[in-house]
N, C-alpha and C positions, 0 to 999 in steps of 0.2 A: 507591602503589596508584592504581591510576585511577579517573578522575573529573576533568570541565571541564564548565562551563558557556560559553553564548555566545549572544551576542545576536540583533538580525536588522540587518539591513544595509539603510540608506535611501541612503548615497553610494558613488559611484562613482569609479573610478582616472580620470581624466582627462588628456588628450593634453597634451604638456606647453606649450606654448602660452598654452591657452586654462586652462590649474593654475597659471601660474606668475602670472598677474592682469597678463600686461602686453600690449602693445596690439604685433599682430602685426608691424609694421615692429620692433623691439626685437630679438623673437626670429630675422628676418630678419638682422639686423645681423649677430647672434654666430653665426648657424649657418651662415652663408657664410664669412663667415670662417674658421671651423673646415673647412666641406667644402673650402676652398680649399685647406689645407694637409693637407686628407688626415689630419684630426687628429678622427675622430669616434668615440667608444665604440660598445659593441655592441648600446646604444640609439639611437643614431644622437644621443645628445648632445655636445655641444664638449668636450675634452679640457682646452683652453689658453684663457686669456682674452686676445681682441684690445686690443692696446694704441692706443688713440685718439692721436691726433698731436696734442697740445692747445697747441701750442708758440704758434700763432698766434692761441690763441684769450685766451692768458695775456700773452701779449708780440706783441702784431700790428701790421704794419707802417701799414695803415691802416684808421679807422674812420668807419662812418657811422652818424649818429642819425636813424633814422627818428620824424619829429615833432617835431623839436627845437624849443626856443623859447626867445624872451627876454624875453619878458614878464612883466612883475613880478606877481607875488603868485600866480604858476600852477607848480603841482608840476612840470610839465614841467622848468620854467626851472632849478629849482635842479636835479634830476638833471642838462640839458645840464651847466650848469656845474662840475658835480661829473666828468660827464664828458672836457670839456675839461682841467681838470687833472690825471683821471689819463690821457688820451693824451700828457700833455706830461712827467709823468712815465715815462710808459714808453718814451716816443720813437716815438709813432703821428700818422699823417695822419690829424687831425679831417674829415669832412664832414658838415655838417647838413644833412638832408632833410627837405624841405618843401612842399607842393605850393602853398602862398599865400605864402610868405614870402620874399625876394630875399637879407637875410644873415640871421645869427641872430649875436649879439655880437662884428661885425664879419668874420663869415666869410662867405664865397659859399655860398649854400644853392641846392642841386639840387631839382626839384621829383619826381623820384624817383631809385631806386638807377640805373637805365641812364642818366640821365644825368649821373653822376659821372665826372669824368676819369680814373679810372683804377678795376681791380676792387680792391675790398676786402676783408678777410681777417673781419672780425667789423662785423655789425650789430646794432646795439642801438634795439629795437622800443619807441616811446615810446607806444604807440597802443593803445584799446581791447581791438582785435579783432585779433589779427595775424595771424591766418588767410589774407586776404586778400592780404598782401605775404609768404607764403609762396613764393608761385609765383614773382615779381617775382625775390625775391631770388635763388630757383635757376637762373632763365633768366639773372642777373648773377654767374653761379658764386660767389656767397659763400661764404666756409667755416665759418663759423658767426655763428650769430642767438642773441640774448638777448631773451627773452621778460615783462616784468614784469606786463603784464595778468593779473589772478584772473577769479574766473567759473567755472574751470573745473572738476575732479572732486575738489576740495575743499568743492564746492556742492553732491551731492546727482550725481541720473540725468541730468537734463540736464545738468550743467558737464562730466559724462564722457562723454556723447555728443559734447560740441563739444570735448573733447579729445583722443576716439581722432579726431574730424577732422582738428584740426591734427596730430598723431602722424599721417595717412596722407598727409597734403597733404607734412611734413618728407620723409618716407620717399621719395617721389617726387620732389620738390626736389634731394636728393644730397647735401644743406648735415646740419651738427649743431645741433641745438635745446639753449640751458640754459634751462628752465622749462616751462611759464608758471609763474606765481606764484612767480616768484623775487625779488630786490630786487637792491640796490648793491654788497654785499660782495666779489663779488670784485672790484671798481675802489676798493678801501677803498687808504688811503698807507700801505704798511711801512715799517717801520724801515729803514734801510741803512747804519745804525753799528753792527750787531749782528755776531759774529761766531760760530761753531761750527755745528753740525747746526740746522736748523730743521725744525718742525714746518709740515704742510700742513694745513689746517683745509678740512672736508666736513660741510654742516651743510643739514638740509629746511627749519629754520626759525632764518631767519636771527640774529636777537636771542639764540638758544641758544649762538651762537656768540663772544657777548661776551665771557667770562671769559677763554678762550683766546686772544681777539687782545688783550687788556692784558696776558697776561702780557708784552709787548714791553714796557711799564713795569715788568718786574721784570730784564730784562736777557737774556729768551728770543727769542732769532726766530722770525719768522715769515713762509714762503714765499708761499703761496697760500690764498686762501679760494675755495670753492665751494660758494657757495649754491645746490644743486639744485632746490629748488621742489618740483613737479609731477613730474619727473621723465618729461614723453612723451617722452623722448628721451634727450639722457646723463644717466646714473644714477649714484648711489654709485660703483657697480661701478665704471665706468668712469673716474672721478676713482680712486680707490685702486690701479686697474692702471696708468694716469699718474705719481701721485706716486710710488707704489714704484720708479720708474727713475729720478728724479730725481738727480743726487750730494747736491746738497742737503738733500734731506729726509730726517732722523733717524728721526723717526714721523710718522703717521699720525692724527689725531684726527679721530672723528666724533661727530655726533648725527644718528640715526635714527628718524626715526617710522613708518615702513613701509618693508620692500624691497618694490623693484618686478621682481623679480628673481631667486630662493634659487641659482638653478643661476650666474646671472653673477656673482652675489658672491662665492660661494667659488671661482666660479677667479681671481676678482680677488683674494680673501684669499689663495691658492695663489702666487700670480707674489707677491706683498709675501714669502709667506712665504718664497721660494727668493730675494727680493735681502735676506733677514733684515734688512725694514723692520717694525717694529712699529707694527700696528695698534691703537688703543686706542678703544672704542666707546661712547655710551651709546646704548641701543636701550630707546624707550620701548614700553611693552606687557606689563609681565612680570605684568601679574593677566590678561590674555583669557583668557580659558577654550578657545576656539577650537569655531566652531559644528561640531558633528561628532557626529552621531549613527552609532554603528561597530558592524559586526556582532560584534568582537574582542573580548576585553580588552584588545590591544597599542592599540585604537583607543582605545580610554576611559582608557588610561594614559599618551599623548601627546600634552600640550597644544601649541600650538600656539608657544608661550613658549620650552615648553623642548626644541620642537624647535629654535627658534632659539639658545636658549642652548649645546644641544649644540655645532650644527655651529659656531659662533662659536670654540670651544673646539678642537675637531677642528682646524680649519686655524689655531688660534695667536691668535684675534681676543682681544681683552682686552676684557673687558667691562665696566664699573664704571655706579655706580648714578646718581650725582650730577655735575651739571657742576663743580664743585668737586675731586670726584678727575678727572675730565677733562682738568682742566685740569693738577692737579699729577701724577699717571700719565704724562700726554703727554710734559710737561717731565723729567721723570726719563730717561724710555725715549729720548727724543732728543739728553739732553747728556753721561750718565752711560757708562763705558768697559765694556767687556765684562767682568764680575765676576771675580777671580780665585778666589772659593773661594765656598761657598754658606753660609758661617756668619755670623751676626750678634753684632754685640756691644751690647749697650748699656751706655753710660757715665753719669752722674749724679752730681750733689752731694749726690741727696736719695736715702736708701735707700726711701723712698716712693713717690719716682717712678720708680727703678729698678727696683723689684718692678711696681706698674700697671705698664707698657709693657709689660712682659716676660713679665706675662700675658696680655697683650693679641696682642703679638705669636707667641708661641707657640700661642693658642688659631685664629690666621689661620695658623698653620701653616709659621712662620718656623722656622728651626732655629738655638737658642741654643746654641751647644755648652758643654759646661763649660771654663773654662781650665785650661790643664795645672796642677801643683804646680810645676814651672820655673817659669812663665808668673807665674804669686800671687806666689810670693818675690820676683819680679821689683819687681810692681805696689806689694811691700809696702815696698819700699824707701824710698817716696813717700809709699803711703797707710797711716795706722794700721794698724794688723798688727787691732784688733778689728772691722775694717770690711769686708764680703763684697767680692771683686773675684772668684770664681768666675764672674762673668755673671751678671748684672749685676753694673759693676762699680760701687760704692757710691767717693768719694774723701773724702766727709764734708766737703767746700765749701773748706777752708782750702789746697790744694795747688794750686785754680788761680788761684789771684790773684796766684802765683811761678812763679819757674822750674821747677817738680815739675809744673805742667800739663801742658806740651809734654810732657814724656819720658814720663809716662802715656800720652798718646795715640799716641806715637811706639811705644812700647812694644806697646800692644793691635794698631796697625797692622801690626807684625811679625811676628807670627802666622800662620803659614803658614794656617792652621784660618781664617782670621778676611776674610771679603770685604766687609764691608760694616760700618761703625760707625756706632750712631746715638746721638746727644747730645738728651733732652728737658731744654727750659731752659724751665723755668712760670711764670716770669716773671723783669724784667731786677732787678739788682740790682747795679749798678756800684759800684766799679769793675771786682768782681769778672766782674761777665759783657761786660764790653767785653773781657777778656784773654782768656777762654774762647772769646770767640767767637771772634777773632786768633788763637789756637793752633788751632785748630780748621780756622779758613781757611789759614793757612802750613803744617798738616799735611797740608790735602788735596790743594796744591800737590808736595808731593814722591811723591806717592803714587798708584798706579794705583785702588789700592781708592776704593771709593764711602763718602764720609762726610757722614751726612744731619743736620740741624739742627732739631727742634719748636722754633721759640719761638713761646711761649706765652704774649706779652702781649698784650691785647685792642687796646692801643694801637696796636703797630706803628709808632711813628715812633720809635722809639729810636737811636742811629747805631749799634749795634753791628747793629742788623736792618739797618736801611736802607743804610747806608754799607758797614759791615764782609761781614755776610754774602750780601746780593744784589749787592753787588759782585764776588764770585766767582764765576767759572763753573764752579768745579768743584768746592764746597760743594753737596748739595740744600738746599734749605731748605722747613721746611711750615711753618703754622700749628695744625694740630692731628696728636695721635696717630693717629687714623684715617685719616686722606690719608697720612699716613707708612709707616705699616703694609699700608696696599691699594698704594702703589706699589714699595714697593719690593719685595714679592713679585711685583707683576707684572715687575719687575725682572728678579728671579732667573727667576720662573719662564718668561719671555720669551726667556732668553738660555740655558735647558735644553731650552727645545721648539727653537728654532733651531739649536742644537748636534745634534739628531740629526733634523731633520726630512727626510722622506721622501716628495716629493710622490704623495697618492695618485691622481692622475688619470698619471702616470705609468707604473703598471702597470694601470689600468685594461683590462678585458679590447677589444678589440676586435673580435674574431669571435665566432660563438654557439657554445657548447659540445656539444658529442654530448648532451648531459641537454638540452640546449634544445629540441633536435627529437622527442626523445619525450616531453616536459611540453607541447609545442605539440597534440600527436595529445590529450592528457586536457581542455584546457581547453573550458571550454562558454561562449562571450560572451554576461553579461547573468545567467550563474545562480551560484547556491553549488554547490558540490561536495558530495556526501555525504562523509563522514569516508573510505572507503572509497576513494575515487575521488583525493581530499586526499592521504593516505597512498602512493598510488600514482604521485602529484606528488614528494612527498618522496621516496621511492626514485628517481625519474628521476634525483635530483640527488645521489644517494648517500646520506640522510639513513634513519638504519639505525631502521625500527617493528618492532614487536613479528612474532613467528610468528601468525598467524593467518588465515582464510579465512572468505568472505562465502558464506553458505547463505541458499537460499529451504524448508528443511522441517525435522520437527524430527527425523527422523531423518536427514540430511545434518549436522544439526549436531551427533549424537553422532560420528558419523564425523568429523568436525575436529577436534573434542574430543582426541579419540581420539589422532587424528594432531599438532595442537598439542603434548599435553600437560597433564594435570591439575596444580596448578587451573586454570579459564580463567576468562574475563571476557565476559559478551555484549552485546552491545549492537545496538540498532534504529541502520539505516543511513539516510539517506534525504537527496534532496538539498536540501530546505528543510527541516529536521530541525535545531534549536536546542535548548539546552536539556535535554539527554537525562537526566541525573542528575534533575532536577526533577519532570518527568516518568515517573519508574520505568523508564526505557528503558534502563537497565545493573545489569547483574547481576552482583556482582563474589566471589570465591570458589567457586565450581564443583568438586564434587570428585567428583560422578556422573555416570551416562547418563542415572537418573531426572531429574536438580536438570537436568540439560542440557535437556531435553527438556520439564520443565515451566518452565522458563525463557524455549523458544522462544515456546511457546504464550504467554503472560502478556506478552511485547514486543509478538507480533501483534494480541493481543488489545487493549492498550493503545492500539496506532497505530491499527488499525480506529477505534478510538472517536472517538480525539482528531481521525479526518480526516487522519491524515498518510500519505504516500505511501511505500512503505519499498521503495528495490533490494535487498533482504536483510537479512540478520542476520549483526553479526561473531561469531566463534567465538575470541576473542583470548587468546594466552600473557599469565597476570598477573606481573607484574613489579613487586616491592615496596620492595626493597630501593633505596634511593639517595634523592639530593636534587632536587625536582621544583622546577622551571625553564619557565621560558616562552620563546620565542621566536618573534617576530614580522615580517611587513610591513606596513605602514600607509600612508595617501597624505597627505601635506602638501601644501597650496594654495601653497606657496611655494618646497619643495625637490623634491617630487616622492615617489619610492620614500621611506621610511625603516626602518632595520633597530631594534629595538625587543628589550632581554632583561630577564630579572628572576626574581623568584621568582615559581614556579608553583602551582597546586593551587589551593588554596581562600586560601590566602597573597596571592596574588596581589588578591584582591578586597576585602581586610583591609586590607593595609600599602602596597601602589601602589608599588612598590619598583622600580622599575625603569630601566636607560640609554638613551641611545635616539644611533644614528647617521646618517649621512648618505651615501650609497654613493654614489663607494667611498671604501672605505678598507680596511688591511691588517689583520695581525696584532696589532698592538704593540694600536693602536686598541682590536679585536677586547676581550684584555687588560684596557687600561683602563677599557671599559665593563663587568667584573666588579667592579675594582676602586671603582666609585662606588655600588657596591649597600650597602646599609645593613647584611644579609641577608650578606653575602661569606662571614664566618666560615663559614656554612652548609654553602660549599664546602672548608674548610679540614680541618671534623671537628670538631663540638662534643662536649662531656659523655663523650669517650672515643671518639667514633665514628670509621671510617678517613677521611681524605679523598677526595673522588672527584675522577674523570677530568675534572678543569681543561682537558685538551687537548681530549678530546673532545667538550666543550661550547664550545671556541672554535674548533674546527672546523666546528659546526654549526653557529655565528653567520657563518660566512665563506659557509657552502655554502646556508644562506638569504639574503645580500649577491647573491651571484650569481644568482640566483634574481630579487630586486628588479632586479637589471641585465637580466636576458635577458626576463623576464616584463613588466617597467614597465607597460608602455602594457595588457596585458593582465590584468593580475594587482593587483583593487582591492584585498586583504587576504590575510595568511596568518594562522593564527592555532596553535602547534606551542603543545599545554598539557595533559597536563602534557608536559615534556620531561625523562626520567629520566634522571638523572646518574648510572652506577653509579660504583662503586669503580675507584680510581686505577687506570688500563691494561682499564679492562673495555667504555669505552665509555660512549654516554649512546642512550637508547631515547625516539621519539618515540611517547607511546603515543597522543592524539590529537589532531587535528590538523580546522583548520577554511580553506575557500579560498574566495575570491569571487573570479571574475571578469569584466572589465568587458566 
């Protein structure tokens, strides 16, 4: 039945520029890039993310330190020095620059960049203000500067005034900027007795970044650190469109405390996701509420969080809470072989610990499968015949401390059913758990499947942990349940999104559509639309509203009446018009000329009083029957457009039920954003009822997607509530519908 309320509207859709918070050389960068290739959608945004050439900013042939110094007990000194050894490390021409100083720890020091004997590939800014030797270094064709002075839009209005400075000073220079307020990490010493896939580590604050470069003391590599900063310049994005091309690099780990960016990261997540590099992220922020006073309900039901948690998700981003799963996530995803099956087993001595895990893991949404009745007879050959090997599989302690271990394991391995084993060991207990963990490591060895290890002593110096099991490269190993369980489903489910992913900036539309240019002739810049006017938006783009007609008298509205169809539904139209149910401004059951006509009167009467301006009165076909849905557009400060569904009516204001995307994206998508509704069964057919038209509500999420695409810049909100789902094959009816635009 209809009925929506709705708020009033204090923000606006915003250019995306000055939406996305980044400082307009940024947005220059990426959208020349894209015009150059002739690669822009039919918002005129980038299609592809440009891949930055960072070869020489990571490995460069020579460098200079502007500021350097050797004097004792001055911060400078120990970074030159630190500097020095990692040029001599990487095989780079040192030069120290200095305008008082003749050497700096026996080197010939320049008193600026044009005076070095030769041009430079990376300079490293030791200096206050680097603003200043901005210029310096682009008239010296440098190719990239490192910035470590703070100060900047980490400090409040002033540090971001003096860093959209240096951000326009770069921009003109030609050179790339890492920071300011970055530090030393990426000249930190790797390992280079490590061997298999390594992880590239992207961090804003550098010390976040700890956990992940010791795991090189567990026996992980590690390629690259970039410590971004301040970000005026390269960003996340553009480290993750880097690393994803790398051969080396396995995954991906970052830590985030702000993008600078929503549209460049996900075509950066996009290119990782087509060379099937996984990204693994911690992105701090998940309580902002996000400042956003919205005329919508799609606006008051999309924080700011979980727009980000969507689109992280949409293009395959792995998201985890703690640097601790960061760090064991990263490691999994980068050394572990493409899964052969998606079933898990876990194995154990303790029918204790086999049951915890395995409700642990099944409530994350693992799939335990049961083992066959072949498979048991198998197990029981080994294990007591009164001890569960169904999965979990229980051994009762005494089979691995013999030869009955290995063939257990051997055995569960074989499993066509069976990709992944995990062994929780709660603590050691030799000599029994030095042979477990040896059968464990000689099983992982013959074996494509992934076999993961909890041990669970607090101590950790044991040799079957240290010696036995971190001596393997192809055992995982955790310390706890919950870092075993979060990774190895981003595991599986890493290597399921990769397997059928579909980039959607790919089909991306690039011209405007025939509904474009008749929804351009409705919009009004700057107002709301009456519902009426709204509705007539939704038709441009084929989105199917009720039968009805807008009258200004009350006998015009029995003639609609008439002509609709009894019952109808009436409602005051008007283009600052909020709120109409609250108000008495719908009248819903009509089954006369009289009710019609003393209906009109009693709207008009109402809007007179209340001061509201009314283009008419609807005369609308009631439509009761189905499941009331929402469907929305909303503007994010960081992604831009977003597409927004859920359950509608009065539901909507109660339970907040709702998915939210990131345009574009396709069908499948489309789909899965039903499937995260709490609410879904709704759509299925409760308490005997039919299920309704699924298609026809994932049609209407695509034909509002386009809408965000062709609208963007013009189009601050949509707000489609309720959105009537009828019966399987009957369609879904948009009965009201709310527009702002900018």
């Amino acid at each position: 039945m209809l009925g929506s309320t709705h708020g009033t509207l204090t923000t606006h859709f915003r250019a995306r520029v000055v939406a996305c918070g980044e400082e307009p050389h940024a947005a220059v960068h990426s959208m020349t890039a894209a015009a150059a290739e002739g690669d822009l959608d039919v918002g005129g945004r980038p299609l592809h993310a440009p891949v930055p050439d960072l070869d020489r900013f990571f490995r460069p042939e020579s460098v200079a330190v502007i500021g350097a110094s050797d004097a004792e007990g001055r911060p400078r000194t120990g970074i030159t020095r630190q500097l020095i050894a990692w040029a001599e490390r990487v095989g780079a021409r040192l030069h120290p620059v200095h305008p008082t100083r003749e050497s700096v720890f026996g080197r010939p020091c320049a008193p600026s960049v044009a005076d070095l004997p030769e041009q430079v590939d990376l300079a490293v800014l030791l200096v206050a203000d680097p603003l200043p030797v901005i210029e310096e270094l682009g008239q010296a064709k440098v190719k990239f500067a490192v910035a470590f002075a703070s100060g900047f839009a980490e400090t409040g209005e002033e540090g971001a005034a003096a860093q959209a400075r240096l951000a326009a000073a770069v921009e003109r220079s030609g050179l790339r900027l890492l920071g300011p307020n970055t530090n030393l990490n990426a000249f930190e010493a790797f390992r280079d007795d490590l061997d298999g896939p390594a992880i590239a580590l992207i961090t804003q604050s550098g010390h976040q970044g700890r956990p992940v470069y010791t795991l090189q003391e567990l026996g992980v590599r590690l390629s690259h650190w970039a410590p971004t900063g301040n970000e005026a310049d390269l960003e996340t994005a553009d480290f993750i469109s880097y690393f994803s091309q790398r051969p080396e690099v396995g995954a991906i780990a970052c830590y985030v405390e702000g993008l600078k960016d929503g549209r460049s990261f996900l075509l950066a997540a996009d290119r990782a996701a087509r060379a099937g590099v996984p990204v693994v992220a911690v992105k701090v922020g998940r309580t902002e509420t996000g400042a956003r006073t919205a005329a919508s309900h799609t606006g008051k039901l999309t924080g700011a969080d979980q727009v980000v948690d969507a689109a992280m998700r949409q293009f395959g981003v792995i998201r985890v809470d703690g640097l601790d799963e960061l760090q064991d996530t990263a490691a999994l995803l980068a050394r572990a072989r493409k899964p052969q099956a998606d079933g898990v087993v876990v194995y154990s001595i303790s029918g204790g610990t086999g049951a915890h895990f395995s409700d642990l893991a099944t409530g994350a949404g693992l799939q335990l499968p049961t083992l066959s009745e072949e498979k048991q007879r198998e197990l029981h050959e080994w294990i007591p015949g009164y001890l569960n090997v169904s999965n979990p599989v229980d051994n009762g302690g005494h089979p691995v401390g013999d030869w009955r271990g290995r063939k257990i394991i051997d055995a569960i391995l074989a499993d066509p059913g069976v990709g992944v084993l995990i062994c929780p060991i709660t603590g050691p207990f030799p000599p029994m758990s030095d042979r477990l963990a040896q059968d464990l490591v000689d099983a992982a060895e013959t074996t494509d499947k992934l076999v993961c290890v909890v041990w669970g002593s607090p101590v950790g110096t044991e040799d079957a942990y240290r010696t036995t099991l971190l001596g393997s490269s192809r055992v995982a190993t955790f310390r706890t349940f919950g870092n075993c369980i979060t990774a190895v489903k981003a595991y599986l489910d890493h290597h399921r999104f990769a397997a059928s992913y579909r980039s959607p900036f790919d089909e991306a539309p690039r011209t405007p559509s025939p509904s474009f240019r008749k929804a351009q002739a409705l919009m009004r810049p700057g107002h709301q639309l009456s519902e009426h006017a709204a509705k007539l938006l939704l038709r441009a783009y084929g989105i199917r509203v009720p039968r009805e007609q807008l009258v200004s008298s009350a006998a015009a509205a029995v003639r609609a009446a008439g002509l609709v169809g009894y019952p109808v539904v009436m409602k005051a139209s008007g283009a600052r018009l909020a709120h109409k149910t609250e108000l008495g401004l719908v009248k819903v059951g009509l089954t006369s000329a009289s009710q019609v006509r003393d209906a009109y009167r009693e709207l008009t009467d109402i809007a007179r009083y209340e001061g509201i301006e009314l283009d008419g009165v609807l005369v609308c076909q009631m439509v009761e029957r189905g499941v009331e849905m929402m469907v929305g557009v909303t503007h994010d400060a960081l992604f831009g457009p977003t597409v927004t569904v859920g359950l509608g009516g009065v539901l909507v204001e109660v339970l907040h039920d709702a998915a939210v995307r990131v345009p574009p994206f396709g069908e499948d998508q489309a789909r899965a954003m039903l499937g995260e509704l709490r609410g879904r069964a709704l759509l299925e057919g409760v308490r005997g009822g039919p299920p309704v038209d699924v298609d026809a509500l994932v049609e209407v999420v695509l034909r509002v997607q386009r809408m965000a695409l062709e609208l963007g810049d013009d189009l601050a909100e949509l707000d489609i509530n309720p959105l009537m789902v009828l019966g399987r094959g009957q369609g879904a009816v948009a009965l009201d519908a709310l527009a702002v635009c900018r």
